[in-house]
N, C-alpha and C positions, 0 to 999 in steps of 0.2 A: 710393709709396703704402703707408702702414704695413696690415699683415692686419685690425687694426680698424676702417678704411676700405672697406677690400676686402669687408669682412663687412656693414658698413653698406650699403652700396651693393646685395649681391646680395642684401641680406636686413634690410631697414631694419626695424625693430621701433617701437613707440610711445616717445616722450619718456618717460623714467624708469621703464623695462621691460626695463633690459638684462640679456639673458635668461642673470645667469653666476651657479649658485645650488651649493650642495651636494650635490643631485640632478646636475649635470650635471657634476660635478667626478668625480662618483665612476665616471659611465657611462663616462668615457675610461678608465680600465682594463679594466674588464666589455669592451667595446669594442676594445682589444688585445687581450685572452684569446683572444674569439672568433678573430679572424686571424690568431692565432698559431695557437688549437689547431686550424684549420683548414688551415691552409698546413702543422703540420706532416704532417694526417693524406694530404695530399693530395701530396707527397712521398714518404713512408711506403709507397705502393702507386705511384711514379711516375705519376702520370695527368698527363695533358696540360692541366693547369690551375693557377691561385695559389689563389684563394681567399684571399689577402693583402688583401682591400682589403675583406674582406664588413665588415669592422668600423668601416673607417675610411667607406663607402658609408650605416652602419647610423648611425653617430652624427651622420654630416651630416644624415638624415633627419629624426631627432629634434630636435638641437638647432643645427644649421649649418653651414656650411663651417668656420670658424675651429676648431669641436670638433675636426669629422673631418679638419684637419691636422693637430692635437693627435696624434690618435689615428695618422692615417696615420707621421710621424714615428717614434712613439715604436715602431708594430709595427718599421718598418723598422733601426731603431735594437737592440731586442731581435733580431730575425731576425738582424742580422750576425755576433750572438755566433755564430751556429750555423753561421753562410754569408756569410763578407765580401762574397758577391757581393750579396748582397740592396742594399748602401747607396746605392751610386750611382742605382739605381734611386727610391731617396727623390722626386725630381719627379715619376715618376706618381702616386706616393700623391698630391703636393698636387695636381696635375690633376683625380686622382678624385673629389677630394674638392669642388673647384672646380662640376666638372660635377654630381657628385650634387647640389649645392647650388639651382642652375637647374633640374635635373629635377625635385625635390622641391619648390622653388618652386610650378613648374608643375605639381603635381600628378601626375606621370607614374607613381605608386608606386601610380596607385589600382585595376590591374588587373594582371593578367600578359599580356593584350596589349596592354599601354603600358609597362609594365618592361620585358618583356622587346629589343622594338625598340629600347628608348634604351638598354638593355645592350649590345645588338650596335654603335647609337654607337659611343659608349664605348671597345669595343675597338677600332675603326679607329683610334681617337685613341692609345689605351694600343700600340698597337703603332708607328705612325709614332714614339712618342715613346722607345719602349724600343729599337727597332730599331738605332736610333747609339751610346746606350751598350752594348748589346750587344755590339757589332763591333767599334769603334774601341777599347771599354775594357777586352775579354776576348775579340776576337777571334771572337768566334759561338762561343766554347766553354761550352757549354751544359747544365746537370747537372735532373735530376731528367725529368720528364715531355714537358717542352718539349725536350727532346734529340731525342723521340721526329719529333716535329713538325719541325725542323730536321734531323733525319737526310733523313727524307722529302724533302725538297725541295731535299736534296743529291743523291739516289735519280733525281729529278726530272729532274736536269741542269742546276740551276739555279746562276749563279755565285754566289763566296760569301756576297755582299752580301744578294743575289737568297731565298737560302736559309735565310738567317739574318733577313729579313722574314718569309718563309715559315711560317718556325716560331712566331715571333710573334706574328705574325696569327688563325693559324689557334687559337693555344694561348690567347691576348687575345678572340678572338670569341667562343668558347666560355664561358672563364671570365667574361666580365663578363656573357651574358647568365643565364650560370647564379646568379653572385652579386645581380643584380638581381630575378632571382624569388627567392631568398631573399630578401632585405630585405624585399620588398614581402609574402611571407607571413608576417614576421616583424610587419611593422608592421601587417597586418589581424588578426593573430592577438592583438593586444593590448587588453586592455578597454579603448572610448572614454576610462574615465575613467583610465586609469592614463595611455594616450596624451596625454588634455589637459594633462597633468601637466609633458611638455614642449615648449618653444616650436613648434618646426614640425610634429610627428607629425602631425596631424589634415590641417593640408595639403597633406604630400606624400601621403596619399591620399584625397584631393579629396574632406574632408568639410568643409570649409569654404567 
């Protein structure tokens, strides 16, 4: 099933409304920025979070899954210049972006206690999914914040598999529900009419 099936299906739009305009061409870099200059500031002081995905989360909301693969790719794709480890991780990008897409369908963005639950989602999924490349394709060797979290639950006495979930989990719970209340203050914080301006914004929070 090509992505522009995939897109139709989670996000059918009207017969000759296909929502791909110069507005939404331009948001997928704006939309990298954010995740980049966020993932690096949050490195930078090692915290036990990504924040890699607030961008590719923020452009699905706006204007759809298909964008926020766009988007999720291209951070993952710049991130590697600076940390080959970021790329194989590429699949949660499209995951997140998949799932914000349903969230946002559904309207989940219209509060911080609807965000932020389906952030917590989110992460059980972003951690089962990151948890094998992890291990199998670096060993559970671990750099920046999430080290932190993965030390711990070596500390624990947890075997390596066991540990290297551990840190995942804990470092994916947090950051997705933290990145879900941003987006969702992002997108209330927007004038309705700038919002109308593109395809989804108003009904990922439930003004439609």
């Amino acid at each position: 099933m090509s992505l522009a099936r995939v897109y139709i299906y989670l996000w059918p739009v009207p017969h000759g409304s296909w929502p791909v305009s110069v507005r939404l061409l331009a948001l997928i870099p704006v939309a990298v920025a954010i995740s980049l200059a966020l993932s690096a500031a949050v490195d930078a002081v090692a915290l036990p979070l990504f924040l890699d995905t607030t961008g590719t989360i923020l452009a699905t909301a706006l204007a759809g899954p298909v964008v926020g693969i766009a988007v999720g790719v291209l951070t993952s794709a710049v991130n590697t210049l600076r940390n080959p480890t970021f790329w194989p991780f590429v699949v949660v990008q499209v995951i997140v972006a998949l799932y914000a897409g349903l969230a946002a369908r559904a309207g989940l963005f219209r509060s911080l206690k609807t965000a932020v639950p389906t952030g917590l989602g989110l992460g059980v999924i972003a951690s089962l999914t990151s948890t094998p490349i992890s291990y199998f394709v670096f060993g559970c060797t671990t750099t920046g914040g999430i080290a932190l979290t993965t030390a711990l639950g070596r500390a624990l006495g947890l075997p390596p598999l066991g540990a290297c979930f551990f840190g995942s989990f804990v470092s994916d719970f947090g950051d997705k529900a933290v990145t879900f209340a941003l987006v969702a203050a992002v997108l209330h914080a927007l004038p309705r009419r700038t919002a109308a301006r593109f395809p989804l914004a108003l009904r990922a929070i439930g003004a439609t």
